[in-house]
N, C-alpha and C positions, 0 to 999 in steps of 0.2 A: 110201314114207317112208324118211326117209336113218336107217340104223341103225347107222352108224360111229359109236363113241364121241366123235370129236371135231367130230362135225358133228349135236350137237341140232335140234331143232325147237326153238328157243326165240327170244324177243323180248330187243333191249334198247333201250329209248326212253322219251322225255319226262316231263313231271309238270306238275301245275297250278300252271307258272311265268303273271305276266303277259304272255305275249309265243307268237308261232306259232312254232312247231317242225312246218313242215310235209314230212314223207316222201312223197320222189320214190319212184315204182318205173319199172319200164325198160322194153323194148320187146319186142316179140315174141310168141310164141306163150306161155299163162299157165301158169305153175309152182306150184308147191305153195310157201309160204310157210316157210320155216327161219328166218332170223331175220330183224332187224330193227337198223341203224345210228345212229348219232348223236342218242343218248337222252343222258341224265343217272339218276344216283343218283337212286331215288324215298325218299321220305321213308318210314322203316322203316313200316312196314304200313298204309301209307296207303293199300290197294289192298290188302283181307282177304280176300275173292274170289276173287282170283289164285291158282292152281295148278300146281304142275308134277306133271305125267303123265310118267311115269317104266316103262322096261319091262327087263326081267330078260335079262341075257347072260354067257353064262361064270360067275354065280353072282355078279355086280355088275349096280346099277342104273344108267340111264344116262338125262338128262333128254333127251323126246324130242318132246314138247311145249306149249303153255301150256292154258289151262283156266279156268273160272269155277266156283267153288262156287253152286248156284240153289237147293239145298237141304239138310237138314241131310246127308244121305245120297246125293245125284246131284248130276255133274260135267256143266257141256256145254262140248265142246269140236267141232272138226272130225273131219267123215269123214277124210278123209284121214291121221289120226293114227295110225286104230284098224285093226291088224291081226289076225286070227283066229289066228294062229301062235303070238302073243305074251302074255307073263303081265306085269301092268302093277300100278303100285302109287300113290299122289296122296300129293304133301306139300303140307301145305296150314300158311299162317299162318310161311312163309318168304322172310326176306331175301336169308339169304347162303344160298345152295347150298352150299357146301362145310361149312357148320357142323353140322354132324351134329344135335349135341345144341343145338341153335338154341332157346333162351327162346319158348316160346308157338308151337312150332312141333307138328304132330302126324304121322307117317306111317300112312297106311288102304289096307286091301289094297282091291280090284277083284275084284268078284262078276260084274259082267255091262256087257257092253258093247251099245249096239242103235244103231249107224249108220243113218241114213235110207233106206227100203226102195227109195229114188229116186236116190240117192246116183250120181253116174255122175262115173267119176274120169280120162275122155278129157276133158269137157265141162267137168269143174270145178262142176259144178251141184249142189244140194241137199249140201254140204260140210258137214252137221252131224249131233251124232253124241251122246248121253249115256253116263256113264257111270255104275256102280252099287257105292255103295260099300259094304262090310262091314257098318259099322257109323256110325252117327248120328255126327256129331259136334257139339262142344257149341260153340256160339258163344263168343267170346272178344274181347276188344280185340285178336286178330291173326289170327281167322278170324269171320270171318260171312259169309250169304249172301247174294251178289247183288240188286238189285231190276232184274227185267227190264220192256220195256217195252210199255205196250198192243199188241196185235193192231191190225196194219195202219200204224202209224206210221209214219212221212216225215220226217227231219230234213229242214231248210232248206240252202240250198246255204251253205258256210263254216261251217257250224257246230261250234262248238270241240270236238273230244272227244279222249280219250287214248288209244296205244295201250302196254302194257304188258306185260312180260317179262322173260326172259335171252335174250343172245343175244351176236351177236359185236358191238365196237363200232365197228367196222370193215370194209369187203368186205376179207376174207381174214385179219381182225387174230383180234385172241384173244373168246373168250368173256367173257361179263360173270358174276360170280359176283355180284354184288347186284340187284336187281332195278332195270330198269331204264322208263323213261317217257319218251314224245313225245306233245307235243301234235299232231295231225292235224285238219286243219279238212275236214268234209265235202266231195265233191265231189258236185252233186246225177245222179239220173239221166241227164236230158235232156243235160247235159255231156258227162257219163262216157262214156256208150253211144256217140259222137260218133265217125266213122271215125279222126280225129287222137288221140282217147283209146284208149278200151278198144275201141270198135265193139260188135260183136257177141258180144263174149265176157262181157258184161255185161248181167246179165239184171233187173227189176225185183225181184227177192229177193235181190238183192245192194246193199251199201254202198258207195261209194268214199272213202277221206279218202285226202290229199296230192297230190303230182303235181306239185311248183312246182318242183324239180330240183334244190333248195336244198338240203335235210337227204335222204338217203336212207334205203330202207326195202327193205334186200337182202333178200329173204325172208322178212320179220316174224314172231316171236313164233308158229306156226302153231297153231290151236286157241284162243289168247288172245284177252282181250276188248278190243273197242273202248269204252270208257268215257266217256261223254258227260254230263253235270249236267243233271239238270233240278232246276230250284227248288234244295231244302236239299240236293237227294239225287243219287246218282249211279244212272243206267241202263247196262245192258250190251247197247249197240246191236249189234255186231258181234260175228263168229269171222273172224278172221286165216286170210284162205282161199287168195289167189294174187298173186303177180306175177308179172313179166316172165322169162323165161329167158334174156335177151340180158345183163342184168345190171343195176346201178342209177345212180342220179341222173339218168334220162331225165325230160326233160320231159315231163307230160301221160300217164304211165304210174305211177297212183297205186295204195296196196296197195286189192285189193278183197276183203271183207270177208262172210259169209255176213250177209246183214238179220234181226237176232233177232227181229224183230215180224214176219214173215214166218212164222215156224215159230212161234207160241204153243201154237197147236193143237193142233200136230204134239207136242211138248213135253208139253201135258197129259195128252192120249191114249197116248203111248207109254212114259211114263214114270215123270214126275214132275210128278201132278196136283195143281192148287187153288195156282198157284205167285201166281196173281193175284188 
């Protein structure tokens, strides 16, 4: 995980505009996800879920990367976030990062972390991870929790969902201090897995949205959600797990995503049960 102050783990992308905002990722062998390109301003907490994971250096915190609140007290985010070294802390119910004392914003320390016991970070595989918070917190019009989705589900190929974060808005440009949104339309398996796409490095417990080489997705948002509607309500399909290491706006080299109906189980039993 990159632990340079100026290089978060964070997202900055899309929103539920009418129109695709789809993120390319690039080629090559898959990297761990830091941020995420050519998003827009999300509309202040319209995405209350959203977290930044946050960890302790020199006596300053430093965002390092995104996060889903699923309940009042546990964070899921990715393996790949969570170091044993490290003392970590969640803001949750924030737009602007740099606004300290930010309106409906809360900061909760971190009791315990439990990365998946399968977790393998050559292979990029089982890349999820919860976290344990202090203390409960209280829903709000700019924190609440997540609704994740049945065990076993399958989006359809193209299907509309958001990826969401801070992150830089540019390869190499500055960080985004408001949170930021892309729309990302699924890309299905049978595609993805395809030698000209991902191949082999794409497993059926993974997601793919983007890949059309239009908007990119340098890194995205790492540990953030993929956020997909169903019906009234929004599900949290994804964790922002890898792209390319060759760099971005590749064709056919879209962000791939840990599959949250994949791990429900995994979820209740290790963590944080009765979430369904």
């Amino acid at each position: 995980m990159g632990l340079a102050p100026l290089l978060p783990r964070s997202v900055a992308l899309g929103a539920p505009v009418g129109f695709w905002l789809a993120l390319a990722m690039w080629r090559g062998d898959p990297a761990p996800v830091v941020r995420v390109v050519g998003g827009e301003d999300a509309v202040p907490h319209s995405w209350p879920w959203q977290i930044s994971l946050q960890y302790s250096r020199n006596r300053q915190w430093y965002h390092t990367c995104g996060g889903t609140l699923i309940k009042a007290n546990w964070v899921l985010t990715a393996a790949h976030c969570i170091s044993s070294t490290l003392t970590y802390r969640v803001l949750l119910g924030k737009q602007v990062l740099s606004e300290e004392n930010e309106p409906g914003s809360v900061t909760v320390s971190v009791v315990k972390t439990i990365v998946h016991e399968k977790w393998d970070s050559d292979l990029i595989i089982n890349d999820i991870a919860l976290v344990k918070l202090a203390e409960e917190v209280q829903e709000s019009d700019t924190i609440q929790a997540a609704t994740l989705p049945p065990a076993g589900q399958i989006l359809e190929n193209n299907y509309p969902c958001y990826v969401t974060g801070w992150g830089r808005l540019w390869t190499n440009g500055p960080l985004a201090d408001v949170l930021q949104q892309a729309l990302l339309p699924v890309v299905e398996y049978d595609i993805c897995s395809q030698w000209s796409w991902w191949g082999s490095y794409v497993l059926p417990t993974m997601v793919c949205a983007g890949g059309d080489g239009v908007i990119s997705s340098c890194n995205g948002d790492s540990g953030g959600p993929l956020n997909c509607p169903q019906g009234d309500d929004w599900e949290v399909a994804g964790i922002v797990s890898f792209g390319s290491s060759l760099g971005c706006n590749t064709l056919r080299k879209p962000t791939v995503f840990t599959r949250v109906s994949a791990y429900i189980d995994w979820i209740n039993e290790v963590g944080a049960p009765n979430l369904l």
